[in-house]
Every structure is written in C-alpha cells, then in structure tokens.
Backbone as JSON, one array per atom type, in Angstrom:
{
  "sequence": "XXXXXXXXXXXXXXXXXXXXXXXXXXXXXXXXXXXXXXXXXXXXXXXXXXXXXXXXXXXXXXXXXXXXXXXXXXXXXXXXXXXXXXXXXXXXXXXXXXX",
  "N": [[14.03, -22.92, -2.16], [12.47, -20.53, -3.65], [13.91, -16.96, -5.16], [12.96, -13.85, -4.42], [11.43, -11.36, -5.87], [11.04, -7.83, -6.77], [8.57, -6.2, -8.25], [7.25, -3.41, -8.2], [5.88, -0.96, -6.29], [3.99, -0.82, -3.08], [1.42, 0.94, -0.99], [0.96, 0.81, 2.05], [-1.05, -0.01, 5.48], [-0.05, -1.79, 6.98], [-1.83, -3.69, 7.44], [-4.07, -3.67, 4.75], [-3.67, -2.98, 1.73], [-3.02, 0.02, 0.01], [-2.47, 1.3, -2.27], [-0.71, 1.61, -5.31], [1.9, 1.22, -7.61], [4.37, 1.43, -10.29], [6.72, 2.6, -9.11], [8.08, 3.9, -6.32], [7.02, 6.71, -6.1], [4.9, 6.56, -7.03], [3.12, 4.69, -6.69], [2.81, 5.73, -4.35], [1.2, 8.22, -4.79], [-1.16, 6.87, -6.14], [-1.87, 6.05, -3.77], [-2.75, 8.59, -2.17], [-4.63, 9.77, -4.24], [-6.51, 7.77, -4.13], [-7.65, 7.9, -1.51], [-8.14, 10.95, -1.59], [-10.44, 10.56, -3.23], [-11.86, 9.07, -1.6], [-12.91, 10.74, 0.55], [-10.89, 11.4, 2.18], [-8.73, 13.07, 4.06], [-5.47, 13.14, 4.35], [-3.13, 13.62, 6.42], [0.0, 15.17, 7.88], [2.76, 14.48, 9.66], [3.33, 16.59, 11.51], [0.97, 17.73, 11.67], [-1.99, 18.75, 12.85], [-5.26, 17.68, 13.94], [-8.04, 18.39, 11.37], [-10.32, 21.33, 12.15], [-12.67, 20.97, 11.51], [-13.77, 18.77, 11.29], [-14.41, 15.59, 9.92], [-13.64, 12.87, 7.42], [-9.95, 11.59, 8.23], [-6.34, 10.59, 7.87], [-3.18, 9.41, 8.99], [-0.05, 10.46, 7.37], [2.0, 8.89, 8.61], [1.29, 6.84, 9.32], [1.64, 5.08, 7.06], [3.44, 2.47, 4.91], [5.32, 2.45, 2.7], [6.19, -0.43, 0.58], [8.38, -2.7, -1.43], [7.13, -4.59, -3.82], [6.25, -8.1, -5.46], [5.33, -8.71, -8.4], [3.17, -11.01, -9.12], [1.85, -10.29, -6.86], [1.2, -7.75, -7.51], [-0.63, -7.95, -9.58], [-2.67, -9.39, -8.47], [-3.53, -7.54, -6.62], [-4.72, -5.91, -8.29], [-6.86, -7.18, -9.62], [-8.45, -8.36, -7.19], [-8.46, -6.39, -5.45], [-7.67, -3.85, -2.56], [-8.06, -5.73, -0.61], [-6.48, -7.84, 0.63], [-5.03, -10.95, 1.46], [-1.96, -11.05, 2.5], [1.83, -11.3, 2.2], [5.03, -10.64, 3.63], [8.73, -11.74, 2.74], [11.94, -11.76, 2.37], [11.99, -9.11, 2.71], [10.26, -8.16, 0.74], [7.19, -7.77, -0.36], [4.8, -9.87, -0.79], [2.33, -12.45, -2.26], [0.84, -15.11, -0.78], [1.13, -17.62, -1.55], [3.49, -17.6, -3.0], [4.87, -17.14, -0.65], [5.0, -18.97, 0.89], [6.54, -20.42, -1.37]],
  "CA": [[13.23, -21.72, -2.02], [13.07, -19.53, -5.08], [14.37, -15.99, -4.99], [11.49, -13.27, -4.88], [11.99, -9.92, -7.08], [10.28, -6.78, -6.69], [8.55, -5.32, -9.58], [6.89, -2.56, -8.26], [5.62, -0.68, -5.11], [2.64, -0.73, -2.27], [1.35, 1.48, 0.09], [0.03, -0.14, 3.09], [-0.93, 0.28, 6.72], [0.43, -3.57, 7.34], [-3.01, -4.47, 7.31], [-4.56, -3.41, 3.98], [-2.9, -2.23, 0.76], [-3.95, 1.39, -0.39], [-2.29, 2.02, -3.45], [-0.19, 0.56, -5.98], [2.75, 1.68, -8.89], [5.89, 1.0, -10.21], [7.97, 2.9, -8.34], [7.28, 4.55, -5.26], [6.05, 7.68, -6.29], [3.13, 6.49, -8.44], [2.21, 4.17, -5.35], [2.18, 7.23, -2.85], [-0.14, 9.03, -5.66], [-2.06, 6.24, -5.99], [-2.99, 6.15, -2.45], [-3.49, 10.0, -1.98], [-5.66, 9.31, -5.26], [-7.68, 7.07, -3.51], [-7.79, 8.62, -0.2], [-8.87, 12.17, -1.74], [-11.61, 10.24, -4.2], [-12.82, 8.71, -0.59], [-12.6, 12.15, 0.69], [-10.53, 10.97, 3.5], [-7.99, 13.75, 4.37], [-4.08, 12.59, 4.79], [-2.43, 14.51, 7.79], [1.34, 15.26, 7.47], [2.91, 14.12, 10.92], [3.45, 17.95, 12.06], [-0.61, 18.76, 11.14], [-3.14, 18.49, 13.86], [-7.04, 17.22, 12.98], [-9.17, 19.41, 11.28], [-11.26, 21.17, 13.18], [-14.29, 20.64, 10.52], [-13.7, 17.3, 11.87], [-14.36, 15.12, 9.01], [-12.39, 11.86, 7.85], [-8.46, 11.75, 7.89], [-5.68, 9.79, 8.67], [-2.19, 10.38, 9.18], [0.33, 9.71, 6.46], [3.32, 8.26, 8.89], [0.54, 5.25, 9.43], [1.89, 3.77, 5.98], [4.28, 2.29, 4.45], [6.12, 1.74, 1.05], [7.25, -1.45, 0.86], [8.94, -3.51, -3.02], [5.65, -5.81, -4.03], [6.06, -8.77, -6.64], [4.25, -8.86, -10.06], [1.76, -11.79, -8.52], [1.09, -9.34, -5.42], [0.59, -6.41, -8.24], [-1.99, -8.62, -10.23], [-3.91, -10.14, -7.38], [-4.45, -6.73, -5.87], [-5.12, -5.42, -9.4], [-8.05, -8.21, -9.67], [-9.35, -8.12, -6.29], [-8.63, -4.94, -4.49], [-5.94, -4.26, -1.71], [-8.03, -6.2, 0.99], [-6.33, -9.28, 0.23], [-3.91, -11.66, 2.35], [-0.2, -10.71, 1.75], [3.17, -11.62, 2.86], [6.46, -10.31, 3.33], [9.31, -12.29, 2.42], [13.31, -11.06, 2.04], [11.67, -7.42, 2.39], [9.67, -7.9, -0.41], [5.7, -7.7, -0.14], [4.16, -11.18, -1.83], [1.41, -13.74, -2.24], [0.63, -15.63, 0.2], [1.42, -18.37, -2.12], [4.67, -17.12, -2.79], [5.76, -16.97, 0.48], [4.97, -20.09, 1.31], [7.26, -21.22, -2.27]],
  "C": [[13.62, -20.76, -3.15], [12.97, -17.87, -4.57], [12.98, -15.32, -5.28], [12.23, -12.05, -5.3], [10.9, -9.06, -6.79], [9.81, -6.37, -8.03], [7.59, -3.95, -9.27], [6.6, -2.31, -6.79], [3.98, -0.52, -4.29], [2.61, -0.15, -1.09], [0.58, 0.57, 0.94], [0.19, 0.25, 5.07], [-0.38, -1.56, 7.49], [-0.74, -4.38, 7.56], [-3.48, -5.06, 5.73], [-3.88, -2.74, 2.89], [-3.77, -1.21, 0.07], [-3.33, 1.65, -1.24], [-0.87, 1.55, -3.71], [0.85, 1.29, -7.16], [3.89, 1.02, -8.94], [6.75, 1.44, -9.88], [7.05, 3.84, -7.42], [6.5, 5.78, -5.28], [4.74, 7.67, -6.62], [2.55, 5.7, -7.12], [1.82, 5.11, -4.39], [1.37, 8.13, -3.51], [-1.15, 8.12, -6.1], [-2.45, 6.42, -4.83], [-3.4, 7.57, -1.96], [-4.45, 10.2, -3.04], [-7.02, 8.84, -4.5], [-8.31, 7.67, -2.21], [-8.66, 10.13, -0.55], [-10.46, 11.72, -2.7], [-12.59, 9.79, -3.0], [-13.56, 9.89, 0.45], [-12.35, 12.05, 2.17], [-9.32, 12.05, 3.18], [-6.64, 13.16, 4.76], [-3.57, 13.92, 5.52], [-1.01, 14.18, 7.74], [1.54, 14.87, 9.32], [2.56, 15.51, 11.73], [1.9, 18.8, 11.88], [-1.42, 17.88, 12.57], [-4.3, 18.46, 12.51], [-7.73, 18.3, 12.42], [-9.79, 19.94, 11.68], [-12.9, 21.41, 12.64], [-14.15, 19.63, 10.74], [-13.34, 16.21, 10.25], [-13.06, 13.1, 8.49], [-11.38, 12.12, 7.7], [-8.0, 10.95, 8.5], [-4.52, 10.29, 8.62], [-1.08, 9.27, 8.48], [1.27, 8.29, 7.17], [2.37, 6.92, 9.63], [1.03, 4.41, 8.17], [3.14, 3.76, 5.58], [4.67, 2.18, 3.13], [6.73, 0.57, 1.16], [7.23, -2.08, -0.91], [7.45, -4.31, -2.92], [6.42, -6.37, -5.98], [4.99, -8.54, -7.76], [2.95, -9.71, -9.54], [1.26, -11.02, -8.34], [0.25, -8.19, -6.53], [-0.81, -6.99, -8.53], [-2.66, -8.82, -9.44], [-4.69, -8.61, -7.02], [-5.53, -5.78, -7.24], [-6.78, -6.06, -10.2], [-9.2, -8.12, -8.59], [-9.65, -7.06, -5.4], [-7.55, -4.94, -3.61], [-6.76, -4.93, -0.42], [-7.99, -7.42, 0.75], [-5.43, -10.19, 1.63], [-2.36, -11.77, 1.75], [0.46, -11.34, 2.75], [4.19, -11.37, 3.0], [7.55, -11.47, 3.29], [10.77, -11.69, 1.63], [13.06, -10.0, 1.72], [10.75, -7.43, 1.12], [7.71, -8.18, -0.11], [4.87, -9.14, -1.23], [3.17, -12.07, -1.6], [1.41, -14.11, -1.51], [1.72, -17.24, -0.53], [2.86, -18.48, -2.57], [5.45, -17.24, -1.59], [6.08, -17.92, 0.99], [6.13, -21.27, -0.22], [9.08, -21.87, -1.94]]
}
C-alpha cells in the first residue's frame, strides 16, 4: 500500500467538496468565494437565520480536511461533486484509496 501525501486543502460537507487551495486558508476563501458568488449566506455558529430569509448555511457544517494532488486535479477538471475518499486522514481518489 503506497503512502498518500497531502498537497493541499478541501472544504467539504463530507458529501460534496466546496472549495479548494493550498493551504487552508485559500480553501476556506475559496468556498466563501463560491458560496457568496451563489449568493448563499455562511452563518457563524453563534448567528441565527436571517430574517430576509434567503439562502444560507452554517459554516460549522464543513470541514477542512489535507487533499492529494490527484484529488486537487480531478476536482479541478470536474467540479467538487465527485466521489472521494479518505485514507490515513488524507482526502483522495477513489482510485487512490483503493492503491
């Protein structure tokens, strides 16, 4: 079984990956990127809903988790609604995981 390596970071609700960098910051501004371009509202744990209603979600739904170089490219090709895998904490391929 070959060793897996992190090369960068992904936000994700463990479903779907929302945003992507090389270190965690740039991934958590990627996905508030994306999130404000959808004009979906992120809610801090301590914030109640809007009461203009509107969309939002709430940040402590995602995670940061290490993502391989593959994982980067694939989602970088197809988008983050792909099929992932974790593996020794690390976020990877499907294909990968299974190496």
């Amino acid at each position: 079984m070959t060793t897996i390596q992190a090369a960068g970071y992904i936000v994700t609700n463990n479903e779907a990956i929302w945003g992507t960098g090389k270190t965690a910051d740039e991934a958590w501004a990627d996905f508030l990127r994306g999130m404000s371009e959808a004009r979906v509202t992120v809610l801090l744990p301590s914030e109640d809903m809007p009461e203009e209603g509107g969309s939002y979600t709430r940040a402590d739904d995602y995670q940061i988790k290490p993502a391989t170089t593959a994982l980067l490219a694939e989602i970088e090709g197809k988008g983050g609604n792909i099929g992932w895998r974790m593996r020794g904490g690390v976020a990877c391929t499907r294909d990968e995981a299974e190496a």
